[in-house]
N, C-alpha and C positions, 0 to 999 in steps of 0.2 A: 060690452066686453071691455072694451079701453075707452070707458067715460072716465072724465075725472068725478069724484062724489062731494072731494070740497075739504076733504080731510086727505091732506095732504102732512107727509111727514118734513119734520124741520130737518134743514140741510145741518152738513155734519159743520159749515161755518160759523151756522148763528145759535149750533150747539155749543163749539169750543168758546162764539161770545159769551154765553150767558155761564159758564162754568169759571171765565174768566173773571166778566163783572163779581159772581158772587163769591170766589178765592178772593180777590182781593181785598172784600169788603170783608170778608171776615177776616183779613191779615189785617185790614185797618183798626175791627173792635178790638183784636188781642195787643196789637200796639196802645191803642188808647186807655186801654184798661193796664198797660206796663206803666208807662209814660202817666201814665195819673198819681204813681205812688209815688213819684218824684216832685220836690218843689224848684216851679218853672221858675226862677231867679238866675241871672250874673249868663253867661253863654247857651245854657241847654236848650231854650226859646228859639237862639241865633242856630245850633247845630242842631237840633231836631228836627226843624220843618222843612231842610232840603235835606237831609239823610235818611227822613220818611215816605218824602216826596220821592226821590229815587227806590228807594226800598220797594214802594208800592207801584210804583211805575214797570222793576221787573220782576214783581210776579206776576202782574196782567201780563206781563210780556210774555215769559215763560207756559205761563197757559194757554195765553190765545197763541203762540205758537208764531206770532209775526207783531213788526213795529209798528203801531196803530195808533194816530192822533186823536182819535176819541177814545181809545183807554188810556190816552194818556194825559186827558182832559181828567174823564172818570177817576183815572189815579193821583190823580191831583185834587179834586173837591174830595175825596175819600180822606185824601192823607189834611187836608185843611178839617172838617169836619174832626177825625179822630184827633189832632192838636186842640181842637176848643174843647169836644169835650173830657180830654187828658186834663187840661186847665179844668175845669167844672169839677173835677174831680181832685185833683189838687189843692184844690181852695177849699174844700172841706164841703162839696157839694152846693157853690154857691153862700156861700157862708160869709166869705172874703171878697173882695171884687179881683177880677179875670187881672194877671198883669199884663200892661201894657207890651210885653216884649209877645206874646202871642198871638198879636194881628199881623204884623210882620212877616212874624214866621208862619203864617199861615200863608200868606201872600208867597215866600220863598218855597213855600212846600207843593202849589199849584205850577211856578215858573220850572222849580227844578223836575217835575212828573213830565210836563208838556215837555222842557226843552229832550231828558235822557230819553225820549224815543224818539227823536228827529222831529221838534215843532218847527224848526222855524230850517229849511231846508239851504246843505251847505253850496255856496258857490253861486249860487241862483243869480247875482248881478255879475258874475264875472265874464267877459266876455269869450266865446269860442276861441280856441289855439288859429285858425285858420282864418279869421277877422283880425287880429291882434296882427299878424305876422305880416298882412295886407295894408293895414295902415302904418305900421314902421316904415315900408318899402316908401310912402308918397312922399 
């Protein structure tokens, strides 16, 4: 009567994950297929790969419902991925070679996904108010 049978249903958390991973991914192909009709020359290279990389960063957010360093990894190789092939698609499908200003900005578009949901955590070496205030005293 209360065996488990092995078919177990998924928690409502790693339902809101998998709804999030796959929002996102498709915010990434509709970006990449915008960003394709454009030619990546002169700044949009420099300003699209961290204003995608945020973009994608909070819609995982907003789905998954909480700030999470591996959607925020995933919304960074998302948002890198949909800049190369936005480039692939700008060059006339491979036609022209990739410009140079898109490895970068793909590099930027990983750094700005990780850092806008908290990668790298604020204050962490700073010392407690109550050590500080103890060593002044000596």
């Amino acid at each position: 009567m209360g065996e488990q049978t092995g078919t177990e249903r998924p928690s409502w958390a790693s339902l809101r994950a998998a709804v999030a991973a796959s929002g996102t991914a498709l915010a990434a192909v509709l970006a990449a297929l915008l960003l394709g009709e454009y030619d990546f020359s002169g700044g949009l290279p420099w300003l699209a790969g961290p204003v995608l990389g945020i973009v994608l960063a909070e819609v995982a957010t907003a789905l998954l419902g909480d700030r999470s360093r591996v959607m925020g990894v995933l919304a960074g190789a998302l948002a890198a991925g949909a800049l190369l092939w936005a480039s692939y698609i700008a060059t006339g499908e491979g036609l022209e070679p990739i410009p140079g200003a898109v490895w970068p900005s793909m590099a930027l578009a990983v750094a700005a996904a990780f850092l806008w949901v908290g990668g790298l955590p604020v204050g962490a070496r700073r010392r407690p108010p109550e050590e500080h205030t103890e060593q002044e005293r000596s």
